[in-house]
N, C-alpha and C positions, 0 to 999 in steps of 0.2 A: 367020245361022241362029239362031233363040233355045234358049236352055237350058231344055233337058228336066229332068226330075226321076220318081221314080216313088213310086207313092204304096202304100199297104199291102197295095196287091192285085197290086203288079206295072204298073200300069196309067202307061203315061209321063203328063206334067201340064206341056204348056209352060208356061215362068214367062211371066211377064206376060199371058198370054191367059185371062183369067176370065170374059170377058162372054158366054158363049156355055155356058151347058148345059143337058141333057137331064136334064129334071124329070121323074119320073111319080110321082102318085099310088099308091101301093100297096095302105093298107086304115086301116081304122079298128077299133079295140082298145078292150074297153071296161073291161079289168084287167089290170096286170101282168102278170098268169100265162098270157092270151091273147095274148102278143106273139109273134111268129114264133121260130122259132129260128135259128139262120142266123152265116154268118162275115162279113158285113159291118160293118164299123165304123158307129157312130152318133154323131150329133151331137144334141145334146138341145139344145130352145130352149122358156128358162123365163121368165116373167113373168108378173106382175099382171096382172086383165084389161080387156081394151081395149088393151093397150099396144103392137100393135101388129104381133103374132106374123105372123099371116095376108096382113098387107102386107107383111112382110120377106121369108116365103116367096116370095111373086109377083114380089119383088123380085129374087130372088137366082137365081128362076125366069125372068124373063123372060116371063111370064103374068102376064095381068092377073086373070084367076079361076081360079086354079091353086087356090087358098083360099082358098074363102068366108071372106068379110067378115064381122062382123055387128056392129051397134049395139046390144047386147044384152050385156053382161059379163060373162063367164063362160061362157057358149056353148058352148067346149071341154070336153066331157066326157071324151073319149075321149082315146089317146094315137095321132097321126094320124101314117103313115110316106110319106116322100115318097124317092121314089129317086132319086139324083143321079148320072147317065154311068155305071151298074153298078157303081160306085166305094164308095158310103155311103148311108148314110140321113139323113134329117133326119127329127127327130122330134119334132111339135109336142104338148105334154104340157098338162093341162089348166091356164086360169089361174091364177095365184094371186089369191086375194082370193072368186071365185065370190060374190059377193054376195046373188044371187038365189037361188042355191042353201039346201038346209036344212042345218041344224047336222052332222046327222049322213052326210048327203051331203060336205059339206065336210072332216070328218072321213075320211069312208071314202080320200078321194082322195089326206087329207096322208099318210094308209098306204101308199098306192098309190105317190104320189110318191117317197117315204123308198125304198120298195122297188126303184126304178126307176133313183134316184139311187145308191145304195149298193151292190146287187146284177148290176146289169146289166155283165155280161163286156165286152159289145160299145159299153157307152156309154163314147166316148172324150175327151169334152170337152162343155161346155154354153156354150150361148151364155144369158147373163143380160140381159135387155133390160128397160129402165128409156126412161121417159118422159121425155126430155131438158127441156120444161118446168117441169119438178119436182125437187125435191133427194130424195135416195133416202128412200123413205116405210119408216115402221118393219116394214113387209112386205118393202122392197126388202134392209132390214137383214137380217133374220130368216133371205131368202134364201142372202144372200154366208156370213152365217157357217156356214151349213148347209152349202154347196158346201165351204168351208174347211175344215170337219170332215170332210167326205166324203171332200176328199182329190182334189178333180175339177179339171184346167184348167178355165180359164172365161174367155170373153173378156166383159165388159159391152159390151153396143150400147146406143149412145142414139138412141131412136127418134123422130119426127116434129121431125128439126133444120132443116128447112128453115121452120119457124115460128120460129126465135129468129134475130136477128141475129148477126154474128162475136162482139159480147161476152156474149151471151147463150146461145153454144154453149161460148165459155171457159169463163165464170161454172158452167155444167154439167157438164165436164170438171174441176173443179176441186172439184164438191160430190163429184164421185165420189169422188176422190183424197182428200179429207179425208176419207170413209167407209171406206177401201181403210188409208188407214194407221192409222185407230183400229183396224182388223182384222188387222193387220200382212200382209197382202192385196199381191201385189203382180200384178194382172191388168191385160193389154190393153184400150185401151176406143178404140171404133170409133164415129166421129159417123154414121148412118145416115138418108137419106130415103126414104121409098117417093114421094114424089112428084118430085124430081129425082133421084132415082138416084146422091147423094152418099153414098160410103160402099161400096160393089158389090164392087169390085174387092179394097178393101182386107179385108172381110170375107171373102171367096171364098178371097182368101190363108192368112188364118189358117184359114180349115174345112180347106183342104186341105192346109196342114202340122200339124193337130191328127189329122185321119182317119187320117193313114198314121202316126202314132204306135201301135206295136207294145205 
């Protein structure tokens, strides 16, 4: 019989059974101030854009257009809630980076963000997703020591690993770690694929003992 657990809502959580849940869609927010109010935990998922957010959802959803895609950077305007088994939220917040965007668009969102990050009751952890072919770029910095001041768990996912080889997912694992200890940081970092599905299980673990943190 496997061992159960319960997580912040009461809700049991077999260990080791992660590959199986109930995604839905909720809504789309186009400012802090319009986000629901509500007693569920949230999980916030931040990155640069293109990096990957839309695919990890689908990913961790078990849907392949759970969340639109798009080849377009920055895309994400809004802050988008996806509900996980009546348990939590996952909340995908807009890019960093928005390139295409205007100055003062850009601006308006790093307020929104600040606000979302630092004031939100229910946000109980963020997931930091960085582009595992890359060593963290000075946005990916900017992020970590932000979360560090804020005071937030944070697991880092490294996204599209099934394009580097074993030393090539090390070599990644390791730019992190030397960016984590010049920050004196000491977070979880999870190798993720959205195209083989490496990584699922392990992340799914960490949302679920981050959400039921009280």
């Amino acid at each position: 019989m496997p061992q159960v657990r319960r997580n912040g809502n009461n809700r049991t959580v077999p260990s080791g059974k992660t590959d199986h849940r109930i995604v839905s869609f909720e809504g789309s927010y186009p400012r802090y101030s319009a986000l629901p109010d509500g007693s569920l935990p949230e999980i916030g998922l931040l990155g640069r854009s293109n990096v990957g957010k839309s695919s990890l959802i689908n990913l961790l959803a078990a849907r392949k257009r759970l969340a639109l895609t798009s080849a377009t950077p920055g895309k994400t305007k809004t802050f988008n809630l996806y509900k996980v088994d009546e348990d939590f939220y996952l909340v995908d917040v807009p890019g960093l980076g928005y390139a295409r965007s205007s100055r003062s668009e850009r601006n308006r969102w790093e307020v929104e963000l600040a606000r979302y990050i630092r004031e939100r009751d229910q946000l109980k952890a963020v997931l930091l997703l960085m582009d595992s072919r890359h060593a963290p770029t000075s946005g990916d910095r900017d992020a970590m020591q932000f979360l560090k001041d804020a005071r937030r768990p944070t697991v880092v996912v490294l996204t599209k690993c099934d394009k580097l080889s074993g030393n090539g997912r090390a070599k990644a694992k390791r730019a992190v770690a030397a960016a984590m200890e010049e920050m004196l940081v000491e977070w979880p970092v999870v190798e993720t694929s959205s195209k083989t599905g490496r990584g699922k299980d392990a992340l799914l673990e960490w949302i679920d003992r981050l959400a039921a943190v009280d």
